[in-house]
C-alpha positions as CSV (number, residue, x, y, z in Angstrom):
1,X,0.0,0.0,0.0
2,X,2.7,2.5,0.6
3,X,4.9,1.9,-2.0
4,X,1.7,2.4,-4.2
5,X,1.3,6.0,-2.6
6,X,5.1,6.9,-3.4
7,X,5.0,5.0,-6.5
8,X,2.2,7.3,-8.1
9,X,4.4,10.6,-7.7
10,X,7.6,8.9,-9.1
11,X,5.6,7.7,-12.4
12,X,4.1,11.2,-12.6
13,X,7.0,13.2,-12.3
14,X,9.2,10.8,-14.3
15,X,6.3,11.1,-17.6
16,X,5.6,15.1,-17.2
17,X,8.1,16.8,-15.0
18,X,11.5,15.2,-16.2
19,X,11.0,15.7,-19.6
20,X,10.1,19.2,-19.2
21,X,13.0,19.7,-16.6
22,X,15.4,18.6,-19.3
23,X,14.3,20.2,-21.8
24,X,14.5,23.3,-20.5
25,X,17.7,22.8,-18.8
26,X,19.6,21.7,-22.1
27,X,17.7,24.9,-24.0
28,X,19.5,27.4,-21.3
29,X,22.9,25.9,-21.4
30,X,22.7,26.3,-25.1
31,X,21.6,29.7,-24.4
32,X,24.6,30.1,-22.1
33,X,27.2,28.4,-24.4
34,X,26.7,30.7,-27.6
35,X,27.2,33.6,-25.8
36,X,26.3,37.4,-25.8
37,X,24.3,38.3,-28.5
38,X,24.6,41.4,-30.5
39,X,22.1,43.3,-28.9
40,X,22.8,42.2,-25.3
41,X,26.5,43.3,-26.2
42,X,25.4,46.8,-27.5
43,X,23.3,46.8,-24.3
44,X,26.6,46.1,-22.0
45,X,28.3,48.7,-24.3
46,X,26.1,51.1,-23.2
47,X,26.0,50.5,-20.0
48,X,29.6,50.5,-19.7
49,X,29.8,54.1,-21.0
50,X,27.1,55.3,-18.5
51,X,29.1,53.9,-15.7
52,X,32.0,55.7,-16.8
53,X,30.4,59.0,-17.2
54,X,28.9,58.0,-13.9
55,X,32.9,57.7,-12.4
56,X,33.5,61.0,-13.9
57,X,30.7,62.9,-12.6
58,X,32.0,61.7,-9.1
59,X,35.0,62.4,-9.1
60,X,34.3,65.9,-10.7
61,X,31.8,66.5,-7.6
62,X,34.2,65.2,-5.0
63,X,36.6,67.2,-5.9
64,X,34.1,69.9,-5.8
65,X,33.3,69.4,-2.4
66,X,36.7,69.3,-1.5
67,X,37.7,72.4,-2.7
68,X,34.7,74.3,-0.9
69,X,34.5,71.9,2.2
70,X,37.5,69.8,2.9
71,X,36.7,68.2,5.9
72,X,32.9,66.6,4.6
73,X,34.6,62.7,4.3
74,X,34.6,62.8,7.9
75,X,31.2,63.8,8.6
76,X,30.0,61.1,6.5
């Protein structure tokens, strides 16, 4: 009787769930493998450019707050 009860789950998630499961494993490591597509890497292009405007922008307003209050790293 129990083995019925744990048998039933095993059959159904080796017919539905495993096949599914694979299938969309396999899909995503294919995905992985072929890398960055061309959009995705004009998209990290981008996004690389903004950070370093970003960087700039900083380091432009540190130094600005430096020069009119030196001491505001400590306060912070």
């Amino acid at each position: 009787m129990v083995e019925q009860i744990i048998l039933a789950p095993v059959i159904i998630f080796m017919i539905i769930v495993a096949p599914i499961w694979l299938v969309l494993h396999y899909r995503s490591k294919r995905q992985i493998s072929q890398g960055l597509t061309e959009e995705e890497y004009h998209q990290l292009s981008e996004l690389s450019e903004l950070a370093d405007k970003m960087a700039d922008r900083i380091k432009t307003l540190e130094a600005i707050l430096d020069a009119e209050t030196p001491d505001w790293r400590n306060k912070v």
